[in-house]
C-alpha positions as CSV (number, residue, x, y, z in Angstrom):
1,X,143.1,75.6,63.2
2,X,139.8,73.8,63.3
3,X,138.5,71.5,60.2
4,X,136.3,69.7,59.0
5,X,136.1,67.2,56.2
6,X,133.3,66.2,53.9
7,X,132.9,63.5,51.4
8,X,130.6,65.4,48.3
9,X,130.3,63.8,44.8
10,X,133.0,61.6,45.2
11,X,135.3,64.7,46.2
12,X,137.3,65.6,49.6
13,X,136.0,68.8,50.6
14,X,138.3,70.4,53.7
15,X,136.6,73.7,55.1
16,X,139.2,75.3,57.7
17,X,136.6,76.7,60.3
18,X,136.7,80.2,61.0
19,X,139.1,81.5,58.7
20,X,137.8,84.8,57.0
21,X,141.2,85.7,56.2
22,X,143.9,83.7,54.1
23,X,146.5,86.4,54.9
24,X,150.6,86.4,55.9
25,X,150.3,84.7,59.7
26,X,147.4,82.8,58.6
27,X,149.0,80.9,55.9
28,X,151.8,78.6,57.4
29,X,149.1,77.5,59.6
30,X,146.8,76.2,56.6
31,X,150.2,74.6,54.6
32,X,151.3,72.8,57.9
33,X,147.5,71.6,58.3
34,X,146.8,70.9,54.6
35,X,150.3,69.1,53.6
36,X,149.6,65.9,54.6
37,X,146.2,65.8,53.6
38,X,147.1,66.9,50.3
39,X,150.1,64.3,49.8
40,X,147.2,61.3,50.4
41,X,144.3,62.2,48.6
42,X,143.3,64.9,46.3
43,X,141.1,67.8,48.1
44,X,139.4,70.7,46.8
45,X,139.2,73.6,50.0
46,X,136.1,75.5,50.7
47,X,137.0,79.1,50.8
48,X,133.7,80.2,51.1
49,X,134.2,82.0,54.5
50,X,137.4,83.6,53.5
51,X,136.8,87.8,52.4
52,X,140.3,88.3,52.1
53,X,143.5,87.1,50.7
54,X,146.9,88.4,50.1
55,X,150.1,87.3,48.3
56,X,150.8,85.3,51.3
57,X,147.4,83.2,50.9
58,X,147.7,82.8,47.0
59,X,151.8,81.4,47.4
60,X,149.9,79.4,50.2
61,X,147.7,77.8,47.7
62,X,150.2,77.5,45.3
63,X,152.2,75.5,47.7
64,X,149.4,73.0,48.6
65,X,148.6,72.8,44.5
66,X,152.4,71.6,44.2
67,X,152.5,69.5,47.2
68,X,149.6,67.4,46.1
69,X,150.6,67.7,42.1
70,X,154.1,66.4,43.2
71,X,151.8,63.5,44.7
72,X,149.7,62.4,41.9
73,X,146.9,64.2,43.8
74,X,144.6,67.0,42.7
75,X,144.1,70.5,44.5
76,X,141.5,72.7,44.0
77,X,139.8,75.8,45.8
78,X,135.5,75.5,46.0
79,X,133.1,77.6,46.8
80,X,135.1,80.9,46.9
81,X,133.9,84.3,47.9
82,X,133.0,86.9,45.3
83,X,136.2,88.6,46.4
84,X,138.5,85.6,46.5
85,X,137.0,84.6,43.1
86,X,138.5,87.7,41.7
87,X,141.7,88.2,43.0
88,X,142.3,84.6,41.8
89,X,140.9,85.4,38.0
90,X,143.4,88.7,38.7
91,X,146.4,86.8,39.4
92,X,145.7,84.3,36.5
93,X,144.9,81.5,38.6
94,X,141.5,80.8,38.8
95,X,141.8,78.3,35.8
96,X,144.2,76.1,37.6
97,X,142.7,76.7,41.1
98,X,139.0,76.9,41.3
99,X,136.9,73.7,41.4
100,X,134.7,72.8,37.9
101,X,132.3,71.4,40.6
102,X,130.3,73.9,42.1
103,X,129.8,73.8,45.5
104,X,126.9,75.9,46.5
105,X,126.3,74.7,49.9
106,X,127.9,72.4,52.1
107,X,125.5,69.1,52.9
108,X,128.2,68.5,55.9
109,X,127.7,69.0,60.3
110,X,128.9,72.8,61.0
111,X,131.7,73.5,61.9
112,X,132.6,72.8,65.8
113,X,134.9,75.4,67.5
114,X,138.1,74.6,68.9
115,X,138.1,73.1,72.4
């Protein structure tokens, strides 16, 4: 999985290039990614590519939430997609989730693809 990370008022903004969707198979790869990050500094995670998400991707985000909570560290999810935005408000966790900061567009390089 290819990343990139950007500094933006003060906040570590991770954007996992070319995911579109946080779904079972997708998700271990994001935790295993994201862990470490998450246990050193809090990061909020641009989901602004990602259309789709199932129970696999919201446990996924849960997990990274604890793993960085368990840290002293924050977690959040910025700049979701209208879709994302509601399953989270569905499932009760866009007010623990989703970033107060909002993150309308990325200052940061693109994103490169894998070599």
């Amino acid at each position: 999985m290819n990343t990139k990370m950007t500094k933006l008022n003060g906040v570590m903004v991770m954007t996992a290039c070319g995911l579109t969707e946080l779904v079972r198979g997708e998700d271990r790869a994001l935790v295993e990614r994201m862990t470490p990050i998450v246990q050193q500094q809090s990061v909020a995670l641009d989901l602004g590519t990602v259309d789709r998400i199932d129970a696999a991707g919201i446990a996924a985000l849960i997990e990274l939430y604890g793993h960085a909570r368990d840290a002293g560290n924050g977690f959040a999810v910025a700049n979701p997609s209208a879709h994302v935005k509601e399953i989270l408000a569905l499932v009760g966790l866009d007010r623990i989730l989703l970033s107060q900061q909002a993150v309308e567009k990325l200052q940061a390089e693109p994103c490169l693809s894998a070599a």
